[in-house]
TITI-510307 format. One line per field, with one value per residue (C-alpha): x, z, y; residue number from 1. Coordinates in nm, 4 decimals, padded with zeros to 6 digits. Layout:
// TITI-510307
xx = [X, ...]
zz = [Z, ...]
yy = [Y, ...]
i = [NUM, ...]
This chain:
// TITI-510307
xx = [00.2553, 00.4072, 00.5809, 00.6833, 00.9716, 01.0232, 01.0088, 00.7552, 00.7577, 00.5033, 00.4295, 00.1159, -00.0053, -00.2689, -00.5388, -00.6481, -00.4454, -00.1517, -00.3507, -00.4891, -00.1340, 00.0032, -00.2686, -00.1914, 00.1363, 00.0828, -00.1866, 00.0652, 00.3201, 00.5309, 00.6494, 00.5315, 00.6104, 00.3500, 00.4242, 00.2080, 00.1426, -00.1929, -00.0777, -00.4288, -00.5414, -00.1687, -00.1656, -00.5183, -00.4383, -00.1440, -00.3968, -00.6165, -00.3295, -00.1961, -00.5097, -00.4956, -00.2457, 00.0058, 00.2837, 00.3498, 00.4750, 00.3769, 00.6709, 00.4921, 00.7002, 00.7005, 00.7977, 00.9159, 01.1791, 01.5164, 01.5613, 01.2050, 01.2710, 01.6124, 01.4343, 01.1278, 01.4272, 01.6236, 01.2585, 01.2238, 01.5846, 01.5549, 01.2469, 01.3430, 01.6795, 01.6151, 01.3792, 01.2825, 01.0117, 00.8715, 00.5934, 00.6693, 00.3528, 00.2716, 00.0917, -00.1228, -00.3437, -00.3317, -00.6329, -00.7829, -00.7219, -00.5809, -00.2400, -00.2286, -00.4027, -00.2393, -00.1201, 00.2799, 00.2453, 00.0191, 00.2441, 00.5578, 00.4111, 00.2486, 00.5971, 00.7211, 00.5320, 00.5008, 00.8582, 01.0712, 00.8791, 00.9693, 01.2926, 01.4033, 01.2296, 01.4533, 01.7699, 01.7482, 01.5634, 01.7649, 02.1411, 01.9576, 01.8672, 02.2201, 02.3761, 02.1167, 02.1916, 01.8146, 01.4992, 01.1457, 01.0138, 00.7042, 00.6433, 00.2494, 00.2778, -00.0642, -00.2611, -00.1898, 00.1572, 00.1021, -00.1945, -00.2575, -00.5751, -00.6737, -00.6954, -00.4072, -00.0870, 00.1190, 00.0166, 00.0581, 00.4053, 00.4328, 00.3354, 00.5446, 00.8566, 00.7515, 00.7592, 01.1394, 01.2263, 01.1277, 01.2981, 01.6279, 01.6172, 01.5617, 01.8166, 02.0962, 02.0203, 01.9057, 02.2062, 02.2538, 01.8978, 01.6564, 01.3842, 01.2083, 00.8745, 00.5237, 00.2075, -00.0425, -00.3889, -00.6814, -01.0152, -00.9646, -01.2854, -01.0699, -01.0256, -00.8123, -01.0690, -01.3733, -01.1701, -01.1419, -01.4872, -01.5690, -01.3842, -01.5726, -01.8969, -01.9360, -02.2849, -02.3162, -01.9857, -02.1660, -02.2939, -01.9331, -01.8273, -02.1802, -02.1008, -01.7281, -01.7323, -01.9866, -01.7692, -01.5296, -01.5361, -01.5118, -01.8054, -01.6830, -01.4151, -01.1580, -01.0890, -00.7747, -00.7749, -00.7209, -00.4481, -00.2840, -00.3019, -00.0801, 00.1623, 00.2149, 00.2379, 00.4972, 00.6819, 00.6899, 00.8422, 00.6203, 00.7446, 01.1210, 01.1650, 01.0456, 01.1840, 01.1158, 00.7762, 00.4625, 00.1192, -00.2468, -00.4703, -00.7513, -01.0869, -00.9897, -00.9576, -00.6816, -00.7278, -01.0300, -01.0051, -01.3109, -01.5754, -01.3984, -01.3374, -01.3716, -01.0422, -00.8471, -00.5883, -00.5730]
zz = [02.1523, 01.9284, 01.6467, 01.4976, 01.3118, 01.2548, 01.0126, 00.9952, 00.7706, 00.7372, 00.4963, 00.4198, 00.4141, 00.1548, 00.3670, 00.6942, 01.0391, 00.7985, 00.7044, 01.0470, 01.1768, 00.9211, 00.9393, 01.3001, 01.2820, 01.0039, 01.2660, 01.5388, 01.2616, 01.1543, 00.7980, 00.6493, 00.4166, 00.2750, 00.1281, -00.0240, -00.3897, -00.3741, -00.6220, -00.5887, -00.2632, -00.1635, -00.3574, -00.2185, 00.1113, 00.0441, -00.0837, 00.1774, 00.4486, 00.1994, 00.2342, 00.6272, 00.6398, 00.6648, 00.4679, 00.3103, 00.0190, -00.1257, -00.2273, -00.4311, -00.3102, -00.2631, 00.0654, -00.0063, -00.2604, -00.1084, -00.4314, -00.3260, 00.0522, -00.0454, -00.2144, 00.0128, 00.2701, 00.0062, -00.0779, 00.2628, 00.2947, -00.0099, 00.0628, 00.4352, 00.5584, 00.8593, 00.9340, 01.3131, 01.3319, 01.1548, 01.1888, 00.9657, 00.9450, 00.5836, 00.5932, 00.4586, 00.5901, 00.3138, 00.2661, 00.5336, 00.5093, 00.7658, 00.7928, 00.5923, 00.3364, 00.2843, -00.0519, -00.0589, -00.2853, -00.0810, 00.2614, 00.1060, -00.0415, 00.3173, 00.4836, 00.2042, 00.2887, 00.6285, 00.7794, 00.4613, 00.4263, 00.8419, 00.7940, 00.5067, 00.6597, 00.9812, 00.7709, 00.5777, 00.8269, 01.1092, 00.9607, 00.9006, 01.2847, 01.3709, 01.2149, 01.3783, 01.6971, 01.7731, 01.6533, 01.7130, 01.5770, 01.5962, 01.4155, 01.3471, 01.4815, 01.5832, 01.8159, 01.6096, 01.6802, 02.0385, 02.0340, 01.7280, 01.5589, 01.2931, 00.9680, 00.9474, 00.9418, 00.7597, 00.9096, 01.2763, 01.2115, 01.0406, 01.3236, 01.6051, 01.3926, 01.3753, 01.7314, 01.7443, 01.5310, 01.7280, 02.0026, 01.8755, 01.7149, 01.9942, 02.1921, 01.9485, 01.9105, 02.2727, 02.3863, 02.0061, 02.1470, 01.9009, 02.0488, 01.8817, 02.0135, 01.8485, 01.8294, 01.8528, 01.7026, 01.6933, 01.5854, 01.3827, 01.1851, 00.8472, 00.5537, 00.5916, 00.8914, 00.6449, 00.3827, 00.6247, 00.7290, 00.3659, 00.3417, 00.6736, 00.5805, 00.2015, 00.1850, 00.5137, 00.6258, 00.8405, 01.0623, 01.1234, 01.2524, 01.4671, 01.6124, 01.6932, 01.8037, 02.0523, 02.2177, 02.2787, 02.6755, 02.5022, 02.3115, 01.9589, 01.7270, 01.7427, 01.5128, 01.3216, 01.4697, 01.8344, 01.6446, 01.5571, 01.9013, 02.0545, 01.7788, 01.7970, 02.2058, 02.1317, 01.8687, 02.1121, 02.4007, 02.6823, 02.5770, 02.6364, 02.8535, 02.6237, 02.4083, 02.2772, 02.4101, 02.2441, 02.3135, 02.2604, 02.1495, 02.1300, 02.3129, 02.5676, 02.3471, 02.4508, 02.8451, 02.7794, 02.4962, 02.5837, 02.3051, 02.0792, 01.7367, 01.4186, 01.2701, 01.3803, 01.2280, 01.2602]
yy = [01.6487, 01.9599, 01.8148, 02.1585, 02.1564, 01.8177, 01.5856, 01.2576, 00.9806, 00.7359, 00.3868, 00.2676, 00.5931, 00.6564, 00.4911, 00.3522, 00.3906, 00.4559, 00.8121, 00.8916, 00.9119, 01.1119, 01.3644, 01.3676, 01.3923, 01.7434, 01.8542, 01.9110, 02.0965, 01.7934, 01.7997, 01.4781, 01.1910, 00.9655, 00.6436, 00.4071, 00.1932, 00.3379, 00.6685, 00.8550, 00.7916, 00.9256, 01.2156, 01.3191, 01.2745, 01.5082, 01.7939, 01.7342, 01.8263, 02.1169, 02.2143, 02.1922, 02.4118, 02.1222, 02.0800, 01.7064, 01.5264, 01.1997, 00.9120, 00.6478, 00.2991, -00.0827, -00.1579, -00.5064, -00.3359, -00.2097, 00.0599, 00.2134, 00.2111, 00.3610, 00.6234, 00.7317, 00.7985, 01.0256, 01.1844, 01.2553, 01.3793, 01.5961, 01.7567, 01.8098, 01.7227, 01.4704, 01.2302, 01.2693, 01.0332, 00.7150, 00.5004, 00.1821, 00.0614, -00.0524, -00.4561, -00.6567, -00.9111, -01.1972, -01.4618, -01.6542, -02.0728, -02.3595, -02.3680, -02.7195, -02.5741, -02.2221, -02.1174, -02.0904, -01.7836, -01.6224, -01.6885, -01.5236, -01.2010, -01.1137, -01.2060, -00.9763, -00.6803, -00.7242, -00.8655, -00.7829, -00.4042, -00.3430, -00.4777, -00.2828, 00.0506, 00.0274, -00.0862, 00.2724, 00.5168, 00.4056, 00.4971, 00.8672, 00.8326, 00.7557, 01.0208, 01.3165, 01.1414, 01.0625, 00.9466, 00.7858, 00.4416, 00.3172, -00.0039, -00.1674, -00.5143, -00.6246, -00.8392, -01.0787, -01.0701, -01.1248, -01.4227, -01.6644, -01.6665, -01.9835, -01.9148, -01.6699, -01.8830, -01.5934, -01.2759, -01.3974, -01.5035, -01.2149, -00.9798, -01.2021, -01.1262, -00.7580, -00.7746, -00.9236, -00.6835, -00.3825, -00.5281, -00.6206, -00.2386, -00.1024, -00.2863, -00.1318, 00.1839, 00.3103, 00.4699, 00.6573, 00.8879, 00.6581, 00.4727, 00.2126, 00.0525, -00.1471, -00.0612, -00.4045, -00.2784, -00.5278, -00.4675, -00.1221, 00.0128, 00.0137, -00.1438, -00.4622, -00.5987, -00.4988, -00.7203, -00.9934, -00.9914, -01.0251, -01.3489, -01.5007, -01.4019, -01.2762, -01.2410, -01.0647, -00.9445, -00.6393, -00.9150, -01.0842, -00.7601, -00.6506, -01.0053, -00.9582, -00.6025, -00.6919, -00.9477, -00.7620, -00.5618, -00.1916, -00.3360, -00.1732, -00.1856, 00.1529, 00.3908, 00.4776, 00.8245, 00.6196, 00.4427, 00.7485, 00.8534, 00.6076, 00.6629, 01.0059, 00.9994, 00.7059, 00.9096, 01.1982, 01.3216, 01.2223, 00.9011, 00.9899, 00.6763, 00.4015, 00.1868, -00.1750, -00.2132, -00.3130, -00.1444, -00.3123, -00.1218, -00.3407, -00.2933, -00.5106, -00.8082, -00.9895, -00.9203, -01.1435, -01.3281, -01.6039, -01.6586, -01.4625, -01.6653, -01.4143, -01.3221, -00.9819, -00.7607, -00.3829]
i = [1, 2, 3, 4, 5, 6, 7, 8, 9, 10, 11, 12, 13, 14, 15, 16, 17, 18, 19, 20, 21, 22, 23, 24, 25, 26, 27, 28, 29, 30, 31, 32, 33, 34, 35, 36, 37, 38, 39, 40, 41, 42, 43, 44, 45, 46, 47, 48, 49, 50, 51, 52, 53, 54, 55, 56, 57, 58, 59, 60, 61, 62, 63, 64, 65, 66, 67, 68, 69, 70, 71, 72, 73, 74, 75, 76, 77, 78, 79, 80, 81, 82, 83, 84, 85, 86, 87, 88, 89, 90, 91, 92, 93, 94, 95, 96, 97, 98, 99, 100, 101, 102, 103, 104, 105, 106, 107, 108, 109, 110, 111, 112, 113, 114, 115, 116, 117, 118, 119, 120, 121, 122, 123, 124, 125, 126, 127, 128, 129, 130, 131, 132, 133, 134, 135, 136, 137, 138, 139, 140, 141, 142, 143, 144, 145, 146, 147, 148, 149, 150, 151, 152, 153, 154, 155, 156, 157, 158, 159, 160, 161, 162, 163, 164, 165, 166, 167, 168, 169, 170, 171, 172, 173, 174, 175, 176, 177, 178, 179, 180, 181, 182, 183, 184, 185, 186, 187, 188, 189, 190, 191, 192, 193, 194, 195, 196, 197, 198, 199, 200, 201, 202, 203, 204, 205, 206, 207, 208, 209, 210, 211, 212, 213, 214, 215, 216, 217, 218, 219, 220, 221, 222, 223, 224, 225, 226, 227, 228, 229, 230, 231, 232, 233, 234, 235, 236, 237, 238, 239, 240, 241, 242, 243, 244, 245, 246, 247, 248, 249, 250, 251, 252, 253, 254, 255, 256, 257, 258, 259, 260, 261, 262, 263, 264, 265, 266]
């Protein structure tokens, strides 16, 4: 997996499996493109792979925007001339309620981020794709967007139409040399699931997660390095024959999904 001389671009990369990849991707000698709201934790992930030896830039952007997604991929073009692969993976996981009782407000800013921000990321990276004549895609769907799980009306359906997406991208652009596939993490050791087990249990979230993990038949949740794995084979050439798939990567959790009832999101 030798990504020198080419060009990565990442969203949702200040923190989290967002980070792991993009580090990953600077490791191997890509030229990379953060994005991410989160200003500092962006611009000190940049030093910290400057200081690698890598060579990045940071584009602060709202995904949910078209005039910020417009302008990530003329960042990226500026600072670098092509975009050869990108892992559109910026989400976030909203609050936890019944579907009967979920705030409206709440439902369309995660649909925002998450269907709108995927959407708009292929609508703009993809023409750039076109026009080189090849490319790699690797959106962040989830587990979520393969099995439902109560509580989380809008991210589920947000994650199932990740999923269509990737696979009606992918259907178009095949024979143009640009594959497009999913990734479908589920219990990740980051942020977002420490959020989540917050709202289940917030006077003992650590024991949600002691409790989940446990359940599940790799006995632990991943790691975003793992994550990252996955995307950079997908985004590479040992994966030169695939295109509109989706990948678990999940400890094992939905091959056997019995007894398992806290809430799950990369």
């Amino acid at each position: 997996m030798n990504f020198a001389g080419k060009v990565a671009l990442i969203t949702g990369a200040a923190n989290g499996i967002g980070l792991a990849v993009a580090t990953g991707f600077a490791k191997r000698g890509a030229k990379v493109v953060l994005v991410d709201r989160d200003t500092a934790n962006g611009a000190a992930a940049v030093e910290a792979i400057r200081a690698a030896g890598g060579t990045a830039i940071f584009v602060a952007a709202d995904v949910t925007k078209s005039a910020d997604v417009r302008g990530y991929v003329k960042a990226a073009l500026d600072a670098y001339g092509r975009i050869d692969c990108f892992h559109n993976n910026a989400g976030i996981e909203g609050k936890l309620a019944p579907t009967a009782e979920y705030d409206e407000d709440m439902f369309d800013t995660v649909m925002a981020v998450n269907v709108r921000g995927v959407f708009l990321g292929l609508r703009h990276v993809l023409p750039v794709m076109l026009e080189q004549g090849g490319g790699a895609v690797v959106n962040t769907a989830s587990i979520a967007g393969m099995v439902g799980t109560a509580g989380m009306p809008a991210y589920v359906a947000s994650k199932h139409a990740v999923m269509g997406l990737t696979k009606v991208a992918a259907a178009e652009v095949g024979k143009s040399g640009i594959r497009v596939n999913a990734i479908c993490p589920g219990p990740i050791d980051t942020r977002m699931v420490q959020d989540l087990a917050k709202q289940v249990s917030p006077n003992n979230p650590g024991a949600v997660q002691e409790r989940y993990g446990a359940s599940l038949p790799l006995g632990r949740y991943g790691t975003a390095d793992e994550v990252a794995n996955l995307v950079l084979f997908l985004s590479s050439d040992l994966a030169s024959n695939i295109t509109g798939a989706q990948y678990p990567i999940d400890g094992g959790r939905t091959a056997a999904p019995a007894g398992v009832s806290a809430p799950v999101v990369e």
